[in-house]
KOLGU-4560 file (N, C-alpha, C; in nm, 3 decimals, padded with zeros to 5 digits):
<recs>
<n_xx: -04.011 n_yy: 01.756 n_zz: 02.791 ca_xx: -04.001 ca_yy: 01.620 ca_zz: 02.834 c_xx: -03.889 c_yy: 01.553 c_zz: 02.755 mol: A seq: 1 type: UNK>
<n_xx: -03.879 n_yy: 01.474 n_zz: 02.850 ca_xx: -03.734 ca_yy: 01.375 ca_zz: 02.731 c_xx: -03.693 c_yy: 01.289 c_zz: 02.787 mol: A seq: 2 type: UNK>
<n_xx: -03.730 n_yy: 01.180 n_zz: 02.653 ca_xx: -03.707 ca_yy: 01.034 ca_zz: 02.680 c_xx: -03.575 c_yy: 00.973 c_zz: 02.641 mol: A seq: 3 type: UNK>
<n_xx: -03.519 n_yy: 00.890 n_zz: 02.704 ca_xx: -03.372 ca_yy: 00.783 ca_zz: 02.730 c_xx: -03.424 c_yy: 00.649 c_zz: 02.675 mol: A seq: 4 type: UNK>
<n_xx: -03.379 n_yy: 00.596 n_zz: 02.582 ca_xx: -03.397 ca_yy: 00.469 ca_zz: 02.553 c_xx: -03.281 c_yy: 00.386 c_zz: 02.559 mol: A seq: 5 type: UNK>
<n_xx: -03.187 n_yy: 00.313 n_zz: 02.625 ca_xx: -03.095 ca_yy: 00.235 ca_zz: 02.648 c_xx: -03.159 c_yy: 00.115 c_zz: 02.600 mol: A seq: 6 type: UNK>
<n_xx: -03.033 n_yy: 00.023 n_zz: 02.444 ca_xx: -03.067 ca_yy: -00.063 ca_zz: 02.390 c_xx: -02.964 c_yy: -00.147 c_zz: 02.457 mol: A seq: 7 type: UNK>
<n_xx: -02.991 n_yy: -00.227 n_zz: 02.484 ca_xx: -02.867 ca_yy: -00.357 ca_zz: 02.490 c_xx: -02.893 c_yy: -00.504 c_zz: 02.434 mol: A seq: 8 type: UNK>
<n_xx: -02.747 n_yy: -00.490 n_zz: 02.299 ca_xx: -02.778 ca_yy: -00.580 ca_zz: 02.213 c_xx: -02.633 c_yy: -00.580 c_zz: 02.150 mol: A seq: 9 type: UNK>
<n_xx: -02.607 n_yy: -00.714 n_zz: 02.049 ca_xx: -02.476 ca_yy: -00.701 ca_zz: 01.984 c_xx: -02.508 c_yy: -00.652 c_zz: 01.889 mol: A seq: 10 type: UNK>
<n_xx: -02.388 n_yy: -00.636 n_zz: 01.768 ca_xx: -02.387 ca_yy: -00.512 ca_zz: 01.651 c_xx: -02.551 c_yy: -00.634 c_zz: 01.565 mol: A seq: 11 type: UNK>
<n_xx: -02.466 n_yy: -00.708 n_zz: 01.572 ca_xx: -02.547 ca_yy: -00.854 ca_zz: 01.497 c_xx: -02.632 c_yy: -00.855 c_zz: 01.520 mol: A seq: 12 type: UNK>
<n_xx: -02.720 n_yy: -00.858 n_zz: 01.597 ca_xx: -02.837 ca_yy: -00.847 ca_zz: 01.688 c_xx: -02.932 c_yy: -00.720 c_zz: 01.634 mol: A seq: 13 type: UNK>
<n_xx: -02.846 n_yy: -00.595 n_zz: 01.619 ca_xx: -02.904 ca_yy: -00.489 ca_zz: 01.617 c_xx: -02.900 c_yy: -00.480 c_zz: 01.412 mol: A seq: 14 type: UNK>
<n_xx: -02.809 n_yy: -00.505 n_zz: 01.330 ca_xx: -02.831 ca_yy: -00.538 ca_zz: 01.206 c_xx: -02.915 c_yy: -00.609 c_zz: 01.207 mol: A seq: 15 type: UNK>
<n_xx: -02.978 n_yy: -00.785 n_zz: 01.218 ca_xx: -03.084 ca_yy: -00.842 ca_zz: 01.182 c_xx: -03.206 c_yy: -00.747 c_zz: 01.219 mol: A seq: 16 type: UNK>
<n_xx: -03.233 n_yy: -00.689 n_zz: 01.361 ca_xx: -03.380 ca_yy: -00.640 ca_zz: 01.340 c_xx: -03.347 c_yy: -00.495 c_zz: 01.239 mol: A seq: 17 type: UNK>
<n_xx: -03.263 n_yy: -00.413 n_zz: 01.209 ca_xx: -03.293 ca_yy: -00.342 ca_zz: 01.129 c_xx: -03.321 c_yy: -00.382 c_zz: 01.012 mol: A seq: 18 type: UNK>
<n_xx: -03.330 n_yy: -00.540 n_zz: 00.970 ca_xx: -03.306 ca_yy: -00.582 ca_zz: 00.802 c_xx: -03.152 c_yy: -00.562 c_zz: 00.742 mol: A seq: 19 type: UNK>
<n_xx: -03.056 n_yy: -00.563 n_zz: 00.807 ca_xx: -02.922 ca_yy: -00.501 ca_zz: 00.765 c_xx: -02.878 c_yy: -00.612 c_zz: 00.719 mol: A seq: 20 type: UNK>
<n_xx: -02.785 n_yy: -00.625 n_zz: 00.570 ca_xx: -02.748 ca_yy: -00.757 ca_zz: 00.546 c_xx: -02.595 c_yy: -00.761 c_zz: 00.611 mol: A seq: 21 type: UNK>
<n_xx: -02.579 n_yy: -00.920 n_zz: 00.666 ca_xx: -02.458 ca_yy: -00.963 ca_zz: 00.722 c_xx: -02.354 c_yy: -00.918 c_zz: 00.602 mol: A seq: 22 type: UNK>
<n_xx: -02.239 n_yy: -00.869 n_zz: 00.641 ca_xx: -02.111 ca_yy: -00.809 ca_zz: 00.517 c_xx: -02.047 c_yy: -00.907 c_zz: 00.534 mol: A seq: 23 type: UNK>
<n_xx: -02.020 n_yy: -00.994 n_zz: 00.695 ca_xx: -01.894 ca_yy: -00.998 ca_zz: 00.705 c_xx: -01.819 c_yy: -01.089 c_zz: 00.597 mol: A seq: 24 type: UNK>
<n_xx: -01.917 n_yy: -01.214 n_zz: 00.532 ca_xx: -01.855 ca_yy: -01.332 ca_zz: 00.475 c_xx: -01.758 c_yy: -01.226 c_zz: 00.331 mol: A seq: 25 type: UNK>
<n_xx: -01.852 n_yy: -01.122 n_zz: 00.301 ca_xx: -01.737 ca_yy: -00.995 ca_zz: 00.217 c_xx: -01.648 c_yy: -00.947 c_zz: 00.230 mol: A seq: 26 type: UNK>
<n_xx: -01.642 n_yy: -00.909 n_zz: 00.385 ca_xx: -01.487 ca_yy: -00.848 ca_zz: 00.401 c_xx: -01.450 c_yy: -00.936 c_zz: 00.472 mol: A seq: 27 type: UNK>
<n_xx: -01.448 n_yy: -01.098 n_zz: 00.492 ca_xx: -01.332 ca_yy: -01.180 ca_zz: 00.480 c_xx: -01.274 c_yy: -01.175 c_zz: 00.362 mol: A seq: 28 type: UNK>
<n_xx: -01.387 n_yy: -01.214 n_zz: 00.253 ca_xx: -01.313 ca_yy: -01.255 ca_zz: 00.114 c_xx: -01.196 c_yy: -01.152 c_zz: 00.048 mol: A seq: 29 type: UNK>
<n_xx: -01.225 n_yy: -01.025 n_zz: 00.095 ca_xx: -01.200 ca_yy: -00.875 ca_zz: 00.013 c_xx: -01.053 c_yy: -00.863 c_zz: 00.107 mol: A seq: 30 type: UNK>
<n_xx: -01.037 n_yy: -00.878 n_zz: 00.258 ca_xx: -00.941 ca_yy: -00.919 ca_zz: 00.324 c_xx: -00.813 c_yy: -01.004 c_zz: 00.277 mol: A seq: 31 type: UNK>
<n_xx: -00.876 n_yy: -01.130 n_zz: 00.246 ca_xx: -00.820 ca_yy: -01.206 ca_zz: 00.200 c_xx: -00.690 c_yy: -01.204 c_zz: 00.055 mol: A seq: 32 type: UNK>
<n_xx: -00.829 n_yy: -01.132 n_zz: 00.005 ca_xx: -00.759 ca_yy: -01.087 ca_zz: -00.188 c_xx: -00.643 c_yy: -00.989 c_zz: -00.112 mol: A seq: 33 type: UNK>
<n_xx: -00.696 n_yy: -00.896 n_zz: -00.034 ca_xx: -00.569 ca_yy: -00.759 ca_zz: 00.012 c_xx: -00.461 c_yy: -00.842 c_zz: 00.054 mol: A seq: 34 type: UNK>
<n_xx: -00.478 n_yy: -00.946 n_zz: 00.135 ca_xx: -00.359 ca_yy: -01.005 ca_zz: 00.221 c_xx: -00.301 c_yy: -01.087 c_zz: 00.090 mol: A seq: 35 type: UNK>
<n_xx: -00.354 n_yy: -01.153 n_zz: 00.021 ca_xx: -00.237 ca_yy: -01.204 ca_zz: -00.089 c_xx: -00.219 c_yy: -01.132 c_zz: -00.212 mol: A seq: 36 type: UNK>
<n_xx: -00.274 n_yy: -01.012 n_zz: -00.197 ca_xx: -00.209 ca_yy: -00.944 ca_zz: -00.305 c_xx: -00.071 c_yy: -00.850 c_zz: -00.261 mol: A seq: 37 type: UNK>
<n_xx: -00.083 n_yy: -00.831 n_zz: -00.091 ca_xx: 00.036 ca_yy: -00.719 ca_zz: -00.048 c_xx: 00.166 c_yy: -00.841 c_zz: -00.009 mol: A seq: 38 type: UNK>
<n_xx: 00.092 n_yy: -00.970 n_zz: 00.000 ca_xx: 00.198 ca_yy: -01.092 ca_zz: -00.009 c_xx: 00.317 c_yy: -01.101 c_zz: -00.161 mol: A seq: 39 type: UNK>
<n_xx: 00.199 n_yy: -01.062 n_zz: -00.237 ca_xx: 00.275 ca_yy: -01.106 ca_zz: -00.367 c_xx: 00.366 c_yy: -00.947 c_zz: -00.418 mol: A seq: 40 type: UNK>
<n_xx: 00.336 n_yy: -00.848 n_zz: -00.363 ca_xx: 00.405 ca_yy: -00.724 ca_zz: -00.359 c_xx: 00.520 c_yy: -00.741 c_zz: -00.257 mol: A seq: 41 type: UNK>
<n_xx: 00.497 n_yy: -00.789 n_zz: -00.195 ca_xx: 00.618 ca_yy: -00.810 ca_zz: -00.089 c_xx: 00.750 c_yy: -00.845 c_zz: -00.174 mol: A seq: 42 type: UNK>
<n_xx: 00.712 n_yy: -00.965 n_zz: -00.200 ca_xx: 00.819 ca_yy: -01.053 ca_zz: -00.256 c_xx: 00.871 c_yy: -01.019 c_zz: -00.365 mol: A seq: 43 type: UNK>
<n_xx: 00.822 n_yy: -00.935 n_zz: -00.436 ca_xx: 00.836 ca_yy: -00.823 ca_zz: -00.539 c_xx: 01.005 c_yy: -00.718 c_zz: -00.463 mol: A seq: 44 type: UNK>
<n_xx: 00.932 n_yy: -00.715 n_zz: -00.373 ca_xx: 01.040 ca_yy: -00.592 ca_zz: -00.275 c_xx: 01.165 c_yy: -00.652 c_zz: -00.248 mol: A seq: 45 type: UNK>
<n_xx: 01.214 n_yy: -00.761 n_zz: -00.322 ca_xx: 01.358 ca_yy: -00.811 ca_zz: -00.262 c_xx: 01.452 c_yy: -00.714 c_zz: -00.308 mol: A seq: 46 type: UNK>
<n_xx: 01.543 n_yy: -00.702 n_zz: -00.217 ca_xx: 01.666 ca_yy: -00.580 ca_zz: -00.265 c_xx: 01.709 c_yy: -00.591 c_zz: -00.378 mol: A seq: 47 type: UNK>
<n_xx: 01.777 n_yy: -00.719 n_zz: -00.405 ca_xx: 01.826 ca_yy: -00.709 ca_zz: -00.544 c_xx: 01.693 c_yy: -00.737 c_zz: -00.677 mol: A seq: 48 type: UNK>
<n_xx: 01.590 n_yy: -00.736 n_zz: -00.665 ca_xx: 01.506 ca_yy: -00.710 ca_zz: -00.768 c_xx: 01.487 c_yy: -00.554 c_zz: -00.781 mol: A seq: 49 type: UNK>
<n_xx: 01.470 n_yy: -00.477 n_zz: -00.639 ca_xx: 01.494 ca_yy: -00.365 ca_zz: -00.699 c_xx: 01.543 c_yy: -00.283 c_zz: -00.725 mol: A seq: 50 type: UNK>
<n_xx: 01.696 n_yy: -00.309 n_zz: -00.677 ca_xx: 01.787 ca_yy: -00.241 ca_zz: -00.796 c_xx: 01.831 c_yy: -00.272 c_zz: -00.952 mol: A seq: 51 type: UNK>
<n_xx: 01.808 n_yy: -00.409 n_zz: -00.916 ca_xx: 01.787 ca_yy: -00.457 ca_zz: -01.103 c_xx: 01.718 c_yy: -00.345 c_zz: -01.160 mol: A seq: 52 type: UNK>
<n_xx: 01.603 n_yy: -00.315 n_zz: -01.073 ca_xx: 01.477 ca_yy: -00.223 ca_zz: -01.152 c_xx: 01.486 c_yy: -00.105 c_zz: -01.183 mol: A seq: 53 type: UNK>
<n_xx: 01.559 n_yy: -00.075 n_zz: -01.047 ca_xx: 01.600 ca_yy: 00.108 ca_zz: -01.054 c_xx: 01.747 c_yy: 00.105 c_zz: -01.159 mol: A seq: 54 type: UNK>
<n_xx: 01.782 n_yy: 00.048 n_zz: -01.175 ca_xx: 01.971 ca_yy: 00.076 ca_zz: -01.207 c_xx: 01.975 c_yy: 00.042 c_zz: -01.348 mol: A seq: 55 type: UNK>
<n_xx: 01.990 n_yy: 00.043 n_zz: -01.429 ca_xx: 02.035 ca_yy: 00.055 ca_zz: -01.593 c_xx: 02.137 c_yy: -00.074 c_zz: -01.517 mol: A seq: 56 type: UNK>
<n_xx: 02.176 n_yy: -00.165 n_zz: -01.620 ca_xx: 02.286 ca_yy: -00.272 ca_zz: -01.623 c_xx: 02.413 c_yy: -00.192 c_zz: -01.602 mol: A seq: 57 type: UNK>
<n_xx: 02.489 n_yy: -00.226 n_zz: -01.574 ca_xx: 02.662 ca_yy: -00.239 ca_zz: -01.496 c_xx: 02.708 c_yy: -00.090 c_zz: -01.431 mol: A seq: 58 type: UNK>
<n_xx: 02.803 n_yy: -00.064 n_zz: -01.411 ca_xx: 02.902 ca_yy: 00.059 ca_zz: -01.333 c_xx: 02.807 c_yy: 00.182 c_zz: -01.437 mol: A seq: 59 type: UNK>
<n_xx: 02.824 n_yy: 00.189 n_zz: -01.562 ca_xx: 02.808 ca_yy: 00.283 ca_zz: -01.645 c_xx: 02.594 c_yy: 00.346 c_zz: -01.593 mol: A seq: 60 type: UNK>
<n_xx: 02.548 n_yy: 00.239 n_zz: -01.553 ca_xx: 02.395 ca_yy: 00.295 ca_zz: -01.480 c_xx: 02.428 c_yy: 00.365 c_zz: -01.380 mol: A seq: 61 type: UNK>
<n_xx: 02.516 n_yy: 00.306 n_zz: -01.316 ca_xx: 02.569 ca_yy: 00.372 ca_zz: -01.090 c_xx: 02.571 c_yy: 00.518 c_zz: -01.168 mol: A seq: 62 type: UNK>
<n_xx: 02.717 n_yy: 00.541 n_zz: -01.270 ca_xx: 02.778 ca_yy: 00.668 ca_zz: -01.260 c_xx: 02.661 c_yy: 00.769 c_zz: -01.292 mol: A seq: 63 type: UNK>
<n_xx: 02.581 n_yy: 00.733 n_zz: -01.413 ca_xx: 02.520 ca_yy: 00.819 ca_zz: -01.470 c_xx: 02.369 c_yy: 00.886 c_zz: -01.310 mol: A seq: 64 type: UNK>
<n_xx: 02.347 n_yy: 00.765 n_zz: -01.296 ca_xx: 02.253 ca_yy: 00.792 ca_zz: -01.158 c_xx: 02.323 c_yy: 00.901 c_zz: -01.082 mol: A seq: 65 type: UNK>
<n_xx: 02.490 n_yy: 00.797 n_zz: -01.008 ca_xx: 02.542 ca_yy: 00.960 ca_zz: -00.953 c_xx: 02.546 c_yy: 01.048 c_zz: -01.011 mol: A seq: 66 type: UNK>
<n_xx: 02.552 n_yy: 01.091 n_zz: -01.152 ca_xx: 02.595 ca_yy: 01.258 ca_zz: -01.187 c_xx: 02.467 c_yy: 01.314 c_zz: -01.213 mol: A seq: 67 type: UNK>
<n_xx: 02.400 n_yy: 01.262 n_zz: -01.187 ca_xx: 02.217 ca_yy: 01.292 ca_zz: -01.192 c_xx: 02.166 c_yy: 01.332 c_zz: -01.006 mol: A seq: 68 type: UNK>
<n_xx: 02.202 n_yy: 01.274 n_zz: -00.955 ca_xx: 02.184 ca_yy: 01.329 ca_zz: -00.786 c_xx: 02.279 c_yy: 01.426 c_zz: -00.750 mol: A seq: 69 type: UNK>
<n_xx: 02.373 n_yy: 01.392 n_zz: -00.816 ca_xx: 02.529 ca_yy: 01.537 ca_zz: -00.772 c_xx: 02.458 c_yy: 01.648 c_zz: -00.824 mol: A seq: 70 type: UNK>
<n_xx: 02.409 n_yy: 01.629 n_zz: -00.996 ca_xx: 02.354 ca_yy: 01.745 ca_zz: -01.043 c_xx: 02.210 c_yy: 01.863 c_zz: -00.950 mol: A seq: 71 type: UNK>
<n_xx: 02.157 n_yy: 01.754 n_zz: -00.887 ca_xx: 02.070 ca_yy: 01.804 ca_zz: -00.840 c_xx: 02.080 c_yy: 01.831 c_zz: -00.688 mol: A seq: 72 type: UNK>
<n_xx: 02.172 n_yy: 01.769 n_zz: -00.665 ca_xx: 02.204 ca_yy: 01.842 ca_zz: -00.494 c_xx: 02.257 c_yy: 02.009 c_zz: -00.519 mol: A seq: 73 type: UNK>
<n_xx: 02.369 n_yy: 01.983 n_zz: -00.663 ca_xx: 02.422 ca_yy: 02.131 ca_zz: -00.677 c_xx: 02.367 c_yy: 02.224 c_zz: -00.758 mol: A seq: 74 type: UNK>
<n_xx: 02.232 n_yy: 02.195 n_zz: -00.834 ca_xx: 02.147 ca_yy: 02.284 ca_zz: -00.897 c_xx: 02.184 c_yy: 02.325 c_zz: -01.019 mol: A seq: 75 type: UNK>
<n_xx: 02.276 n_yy: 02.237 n_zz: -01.041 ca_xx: 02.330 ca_yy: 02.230 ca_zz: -01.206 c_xx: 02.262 c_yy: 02.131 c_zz: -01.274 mol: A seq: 76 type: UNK>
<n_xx: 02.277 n_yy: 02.127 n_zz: -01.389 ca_xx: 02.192 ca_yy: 02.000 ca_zz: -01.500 c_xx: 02.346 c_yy: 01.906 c_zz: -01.489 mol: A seq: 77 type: UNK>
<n_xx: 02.297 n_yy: 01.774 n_zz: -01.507 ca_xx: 02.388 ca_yy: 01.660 ca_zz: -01.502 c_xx: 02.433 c_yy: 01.641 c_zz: -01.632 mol: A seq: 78 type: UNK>
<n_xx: 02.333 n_yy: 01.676 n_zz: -01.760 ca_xx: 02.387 ca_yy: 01.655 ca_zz: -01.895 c_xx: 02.458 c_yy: 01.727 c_zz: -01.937 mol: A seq: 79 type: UNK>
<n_xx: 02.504 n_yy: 01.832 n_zz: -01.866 ca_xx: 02.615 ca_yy: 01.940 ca_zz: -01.897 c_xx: 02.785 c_yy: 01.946 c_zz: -01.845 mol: A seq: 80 type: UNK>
<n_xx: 02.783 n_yy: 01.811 n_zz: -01.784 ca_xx: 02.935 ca_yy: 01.802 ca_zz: -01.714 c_xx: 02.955 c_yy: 01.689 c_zz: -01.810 mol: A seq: 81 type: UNK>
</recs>
């Protein structure tokens, strides 16, 4: 034998009679913190902040960076030229 039970109900509906506690007012708040924390990372991401970040100060950071990627495209060490 075998029984079909078709419920029709919203999620909400079906959490209160199980005793399920409402989350959502949580993952607004938890939402919220994510959305202004990837806000404040953003603005972090401006181009010239991050090459300030990546680059040692003036021409003498560029070169050394290039002979550090040359070195390693050609499988030589860079501190040796």
């Amino acid at each position: 034998m075998k029984i079909t039970v078709d419920i029709d109900c919203t999620p909400e509906e079906a959490r209160q009679f199980l005793g399920l506690p409402d989350v959502a007012p949580m993952q607004e708040a938890m939402m919220k913190e994510v959305q202004d924390q990837m806000l404040a990372n953003i603005q972090a991401m401006d181009p010239e902040t991050m090459i300030k970040t990546w680059m040692p100060v003036g021409m003498q950071g560029l070169e050394q960076f290039q002979k550090m990627f040359w070195g390693q495209m050609t499988g030589g060490d860079a501190k040796d030229k």
